[in-house]
Backbone as numpy.savetxt, mean C-alpha at the origin, in Angstrom:
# Nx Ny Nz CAx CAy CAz Cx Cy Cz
-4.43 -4.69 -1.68 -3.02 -4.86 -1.50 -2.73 -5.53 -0.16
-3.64 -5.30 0.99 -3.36 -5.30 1.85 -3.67 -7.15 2.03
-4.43 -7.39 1.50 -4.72 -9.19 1.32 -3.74 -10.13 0.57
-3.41 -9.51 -0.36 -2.26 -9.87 -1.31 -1.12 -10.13 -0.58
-0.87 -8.69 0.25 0.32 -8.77 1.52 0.89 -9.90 2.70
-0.60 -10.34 3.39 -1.05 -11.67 4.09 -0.36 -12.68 3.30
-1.11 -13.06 2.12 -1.13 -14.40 1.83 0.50 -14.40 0.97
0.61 -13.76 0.09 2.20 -13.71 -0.29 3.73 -13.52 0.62
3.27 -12.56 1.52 4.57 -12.20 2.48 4.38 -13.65 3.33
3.68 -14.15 3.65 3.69 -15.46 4.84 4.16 -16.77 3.83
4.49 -16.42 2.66 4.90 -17.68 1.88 6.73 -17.25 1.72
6.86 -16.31 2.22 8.35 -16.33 1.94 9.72 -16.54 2.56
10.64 -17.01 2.37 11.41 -17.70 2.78 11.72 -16.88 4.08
11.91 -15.79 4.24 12.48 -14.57 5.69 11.00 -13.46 5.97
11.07 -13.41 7.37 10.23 -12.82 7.84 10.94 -11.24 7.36
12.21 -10.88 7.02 12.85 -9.39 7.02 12.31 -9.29 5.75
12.17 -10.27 4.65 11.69 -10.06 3.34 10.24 -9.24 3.51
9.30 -10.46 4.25 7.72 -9.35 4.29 7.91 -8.29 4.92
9.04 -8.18 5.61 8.53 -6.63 6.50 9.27 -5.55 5.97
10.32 -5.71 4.64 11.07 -4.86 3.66 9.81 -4.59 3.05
8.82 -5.23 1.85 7.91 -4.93 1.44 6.41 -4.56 2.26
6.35 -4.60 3.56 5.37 -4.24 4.08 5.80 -2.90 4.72
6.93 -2.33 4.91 7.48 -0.96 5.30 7.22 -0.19 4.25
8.07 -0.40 3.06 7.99 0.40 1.86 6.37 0.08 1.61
5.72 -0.36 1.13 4.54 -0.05 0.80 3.45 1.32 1.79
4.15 0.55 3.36 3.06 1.64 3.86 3.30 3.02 3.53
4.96 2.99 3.55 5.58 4.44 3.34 5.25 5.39 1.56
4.87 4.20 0.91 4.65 4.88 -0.21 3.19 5.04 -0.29
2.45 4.20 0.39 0.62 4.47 0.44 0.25 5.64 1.53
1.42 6.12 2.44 0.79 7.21 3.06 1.41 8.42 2.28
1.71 8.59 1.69 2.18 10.05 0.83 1.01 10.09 0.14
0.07 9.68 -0.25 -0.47 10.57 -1.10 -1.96 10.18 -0.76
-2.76 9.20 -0.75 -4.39 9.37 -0.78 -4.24 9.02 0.95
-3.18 8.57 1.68 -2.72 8.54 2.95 -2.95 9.35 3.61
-2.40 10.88 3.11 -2.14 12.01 3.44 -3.43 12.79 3.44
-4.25 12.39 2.33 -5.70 13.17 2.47 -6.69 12.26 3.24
-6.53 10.97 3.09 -7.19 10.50 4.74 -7.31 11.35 5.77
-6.41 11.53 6.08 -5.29 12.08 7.45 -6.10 12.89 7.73
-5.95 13.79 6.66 -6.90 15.80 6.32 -8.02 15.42 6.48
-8.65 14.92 5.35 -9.91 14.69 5.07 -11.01 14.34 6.90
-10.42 13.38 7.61 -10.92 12.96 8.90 -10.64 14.24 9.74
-9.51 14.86 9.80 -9.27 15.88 10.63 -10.43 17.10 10.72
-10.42 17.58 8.85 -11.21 18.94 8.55 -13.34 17.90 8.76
-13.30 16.79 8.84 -14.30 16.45 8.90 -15.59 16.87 7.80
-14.82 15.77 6.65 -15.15 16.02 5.12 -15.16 14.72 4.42
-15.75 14.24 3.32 -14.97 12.94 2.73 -14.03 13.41 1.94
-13.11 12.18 2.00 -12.10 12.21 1.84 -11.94 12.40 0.15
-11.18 12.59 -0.72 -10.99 12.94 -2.43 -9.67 12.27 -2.49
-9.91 10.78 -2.54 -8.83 9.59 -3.06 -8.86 10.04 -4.64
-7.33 9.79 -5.44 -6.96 10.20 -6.71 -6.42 9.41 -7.18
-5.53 8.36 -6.19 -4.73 6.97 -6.50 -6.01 6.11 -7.49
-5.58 5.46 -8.29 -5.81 4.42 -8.83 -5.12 2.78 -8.54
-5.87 2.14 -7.98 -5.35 0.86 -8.19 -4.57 0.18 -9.67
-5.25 0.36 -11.07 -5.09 -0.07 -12.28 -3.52 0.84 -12.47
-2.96 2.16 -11.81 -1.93 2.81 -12.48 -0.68 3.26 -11.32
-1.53 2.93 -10.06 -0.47 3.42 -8.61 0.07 2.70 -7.68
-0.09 1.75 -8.09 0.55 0.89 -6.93 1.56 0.91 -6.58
2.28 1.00 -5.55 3.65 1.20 -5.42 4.69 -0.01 -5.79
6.09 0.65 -6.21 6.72 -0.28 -7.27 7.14 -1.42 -6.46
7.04 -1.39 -4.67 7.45 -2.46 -4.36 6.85 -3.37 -4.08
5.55 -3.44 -4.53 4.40 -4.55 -5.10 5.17 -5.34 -6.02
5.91 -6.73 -5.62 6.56 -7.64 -6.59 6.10 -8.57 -7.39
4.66 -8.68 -6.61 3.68 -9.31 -7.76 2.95 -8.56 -8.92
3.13 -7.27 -8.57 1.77 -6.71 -9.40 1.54 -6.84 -11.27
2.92 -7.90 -11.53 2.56 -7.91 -13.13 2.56 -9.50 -13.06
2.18 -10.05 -12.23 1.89 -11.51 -12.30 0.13 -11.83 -13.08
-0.06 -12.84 -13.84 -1.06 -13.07 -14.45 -1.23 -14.21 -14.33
């Protein structure tokens, strides 16, 4: 996502546009496999990611049904 982010947000007409979708994304990628990062490094454990790329991406991914 985070490559996708680069090369799409730097093609768009307003810099407030990439940084609307680069806010909301971080904010929706740290709630949840974010959050057990966080733990996971703290309690000094690996981490137990549950997100799926194929089903979680957050909805303000505006490409993600492009083909």
């Amino acid at each position: 996502m985070t490559r996708q982010m680069l090369w799409r947000n730097s093609a768009l007409p307003s810099p407030l546009e990439a940084h609307r979708i680069d806010s909301l994304a971080v904010h929706h990628l740290s709630r949840h496999d974010g959050r057990e990062g966080v733990r996971a490094f703290l309690e000094k454990r690996p981490a137990q990611f549950r997100s799926r790329v194929s089903q979680d991406m957050p909805p303000v991914y505006p490409w993600q049904n492009d083909q």
